[in-house]
Backbone as a chain_set.jsonl record, in Angstrom:
{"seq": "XXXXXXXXXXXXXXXXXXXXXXXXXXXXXXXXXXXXXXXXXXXXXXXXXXX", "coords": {"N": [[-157.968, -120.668, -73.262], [-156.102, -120.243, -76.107], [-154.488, -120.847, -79.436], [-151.964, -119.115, -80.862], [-150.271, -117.522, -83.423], [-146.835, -118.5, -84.154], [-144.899, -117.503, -85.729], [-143.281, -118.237, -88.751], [-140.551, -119.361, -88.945], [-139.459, -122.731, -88.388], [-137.367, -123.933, -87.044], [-137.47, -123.172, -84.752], [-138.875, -123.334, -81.715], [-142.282, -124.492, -80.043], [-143.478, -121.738, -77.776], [-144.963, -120.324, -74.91], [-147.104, -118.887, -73.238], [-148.01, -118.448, -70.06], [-149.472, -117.474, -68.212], [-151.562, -115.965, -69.754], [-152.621, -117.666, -70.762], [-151.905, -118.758, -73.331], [-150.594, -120.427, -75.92], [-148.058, -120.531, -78.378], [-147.492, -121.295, -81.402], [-145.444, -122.421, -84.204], [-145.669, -122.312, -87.777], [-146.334, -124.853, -88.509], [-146.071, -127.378, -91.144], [-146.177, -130.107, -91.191], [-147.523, -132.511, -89.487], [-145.731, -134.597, -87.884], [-143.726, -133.291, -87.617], [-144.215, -130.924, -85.389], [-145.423, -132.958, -83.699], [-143.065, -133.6, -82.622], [-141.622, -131.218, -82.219], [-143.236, -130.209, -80.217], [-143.33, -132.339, -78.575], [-140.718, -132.227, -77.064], [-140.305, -129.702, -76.353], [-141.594, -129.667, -74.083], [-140.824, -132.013, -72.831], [-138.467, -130.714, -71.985], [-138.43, -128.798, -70.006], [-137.253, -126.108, -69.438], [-137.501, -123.974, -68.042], [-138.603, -120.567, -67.059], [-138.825, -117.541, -68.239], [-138.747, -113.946, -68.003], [-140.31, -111.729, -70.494]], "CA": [[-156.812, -121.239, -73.914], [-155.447, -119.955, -77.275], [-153.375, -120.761, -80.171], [-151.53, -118.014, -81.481], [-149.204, -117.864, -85.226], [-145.729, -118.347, -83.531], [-144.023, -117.26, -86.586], [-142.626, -119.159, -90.264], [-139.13, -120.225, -88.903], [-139.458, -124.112, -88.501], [-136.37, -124.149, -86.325], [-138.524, -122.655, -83.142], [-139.651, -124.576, -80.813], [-143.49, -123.552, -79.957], [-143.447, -121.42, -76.671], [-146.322, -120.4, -74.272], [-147.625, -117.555, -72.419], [-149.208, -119.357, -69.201], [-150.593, -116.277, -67.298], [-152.692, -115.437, -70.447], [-153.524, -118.941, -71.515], [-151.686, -118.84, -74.442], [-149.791, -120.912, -76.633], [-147.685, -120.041, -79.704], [-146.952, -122.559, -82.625], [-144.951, -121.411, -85.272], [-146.192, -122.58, -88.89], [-145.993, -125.919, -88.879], [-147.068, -127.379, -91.909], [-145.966, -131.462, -91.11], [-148.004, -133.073, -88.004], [-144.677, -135.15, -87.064], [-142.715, -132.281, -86.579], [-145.06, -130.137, -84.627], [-145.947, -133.471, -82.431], [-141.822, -134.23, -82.131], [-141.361, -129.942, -80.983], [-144.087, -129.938, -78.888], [-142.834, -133.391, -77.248], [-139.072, -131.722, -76.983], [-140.663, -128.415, -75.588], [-142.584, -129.964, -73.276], [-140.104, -132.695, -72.038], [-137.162, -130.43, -71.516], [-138.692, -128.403, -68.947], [-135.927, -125.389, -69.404], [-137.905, -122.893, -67.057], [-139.375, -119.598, -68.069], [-138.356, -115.921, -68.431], [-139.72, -112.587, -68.48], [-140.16, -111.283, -71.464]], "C": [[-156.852, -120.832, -75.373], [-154.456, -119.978, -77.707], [-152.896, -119.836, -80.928], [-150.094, -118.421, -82.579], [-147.713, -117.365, -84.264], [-144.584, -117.871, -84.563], [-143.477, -118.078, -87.943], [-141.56, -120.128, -89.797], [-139.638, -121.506, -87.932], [-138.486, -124.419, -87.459], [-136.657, -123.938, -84.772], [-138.886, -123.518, -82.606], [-141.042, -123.575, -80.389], [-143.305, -123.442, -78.071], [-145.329, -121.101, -76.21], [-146.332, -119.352, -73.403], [-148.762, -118.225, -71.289], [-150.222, -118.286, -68.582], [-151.634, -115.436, -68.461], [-153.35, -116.516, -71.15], [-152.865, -118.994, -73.057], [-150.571, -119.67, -75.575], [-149.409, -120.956, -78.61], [-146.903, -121.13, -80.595], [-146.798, -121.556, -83.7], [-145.382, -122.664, -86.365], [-146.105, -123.873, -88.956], [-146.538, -126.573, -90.22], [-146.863, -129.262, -92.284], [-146.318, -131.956, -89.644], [-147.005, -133.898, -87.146], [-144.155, -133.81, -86.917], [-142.992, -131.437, -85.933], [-145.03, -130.991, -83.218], [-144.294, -133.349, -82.124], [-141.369, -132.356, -81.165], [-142.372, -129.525, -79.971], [-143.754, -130.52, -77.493], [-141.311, -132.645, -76.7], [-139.788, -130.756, -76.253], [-141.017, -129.111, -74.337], [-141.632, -130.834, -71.89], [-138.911, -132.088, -71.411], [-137.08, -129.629, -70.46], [-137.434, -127.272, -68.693], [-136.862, -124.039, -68.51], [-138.496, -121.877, -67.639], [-138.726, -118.01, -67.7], [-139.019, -114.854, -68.351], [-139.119, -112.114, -69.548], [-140.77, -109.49, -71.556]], "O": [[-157.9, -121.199, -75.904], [-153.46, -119.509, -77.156], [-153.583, -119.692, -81.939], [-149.244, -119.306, -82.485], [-147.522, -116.241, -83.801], [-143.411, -117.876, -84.19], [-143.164, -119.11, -87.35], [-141.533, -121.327, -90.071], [-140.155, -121.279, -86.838], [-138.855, -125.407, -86.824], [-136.099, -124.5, -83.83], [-139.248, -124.569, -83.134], [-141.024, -122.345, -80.373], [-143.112, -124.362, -77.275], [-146.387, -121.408, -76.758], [-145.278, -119.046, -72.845], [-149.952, -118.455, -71.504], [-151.451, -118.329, -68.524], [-152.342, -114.482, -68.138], [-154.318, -116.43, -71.906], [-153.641, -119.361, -73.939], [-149.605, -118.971, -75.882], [-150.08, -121.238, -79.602], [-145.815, -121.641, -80.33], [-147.403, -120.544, -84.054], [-145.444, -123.824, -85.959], [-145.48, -124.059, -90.001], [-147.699, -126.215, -90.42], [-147.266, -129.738, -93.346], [-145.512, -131.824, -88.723], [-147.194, -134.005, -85.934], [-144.278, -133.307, -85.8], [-141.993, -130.794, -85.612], [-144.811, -130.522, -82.102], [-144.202, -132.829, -81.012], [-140.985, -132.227, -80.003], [-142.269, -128.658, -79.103], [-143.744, -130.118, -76.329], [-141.144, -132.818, -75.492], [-139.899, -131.192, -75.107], [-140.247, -128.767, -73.441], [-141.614, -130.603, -70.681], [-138.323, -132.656, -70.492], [-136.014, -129.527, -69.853], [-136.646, -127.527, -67.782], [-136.311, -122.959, -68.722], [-138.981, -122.085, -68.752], [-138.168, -117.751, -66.633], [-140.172, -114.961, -68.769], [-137.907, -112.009, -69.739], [-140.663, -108.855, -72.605]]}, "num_chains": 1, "name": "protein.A"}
């Protein structure tokens, strides 16, 4: 499992790479709004893509 630099823009929601273990958080630099887009990511369950 690894966290990887998801990028600066604040507006992102942090995504995830499951078949390599990986999850990408973009800069957060306030622990509420990291926990509140993690909880939103997490709860909205919008499916996944190939990228």
């Amino acid at each position: 499992f690894c966290i990887h630099n998801g990028g600066s823009d604040l507006d992102r929601l942090p995504t995830a790479s499951t078949c390599m273990n990986l999850l990408k958080l973009p800069e957060f630099y306030d622990e509420n709004l990291m926990r509140s887009k993690l909880l939103y990511a997490i709860e909205c369950a919008a499916g996944f893509e190939l990228s």
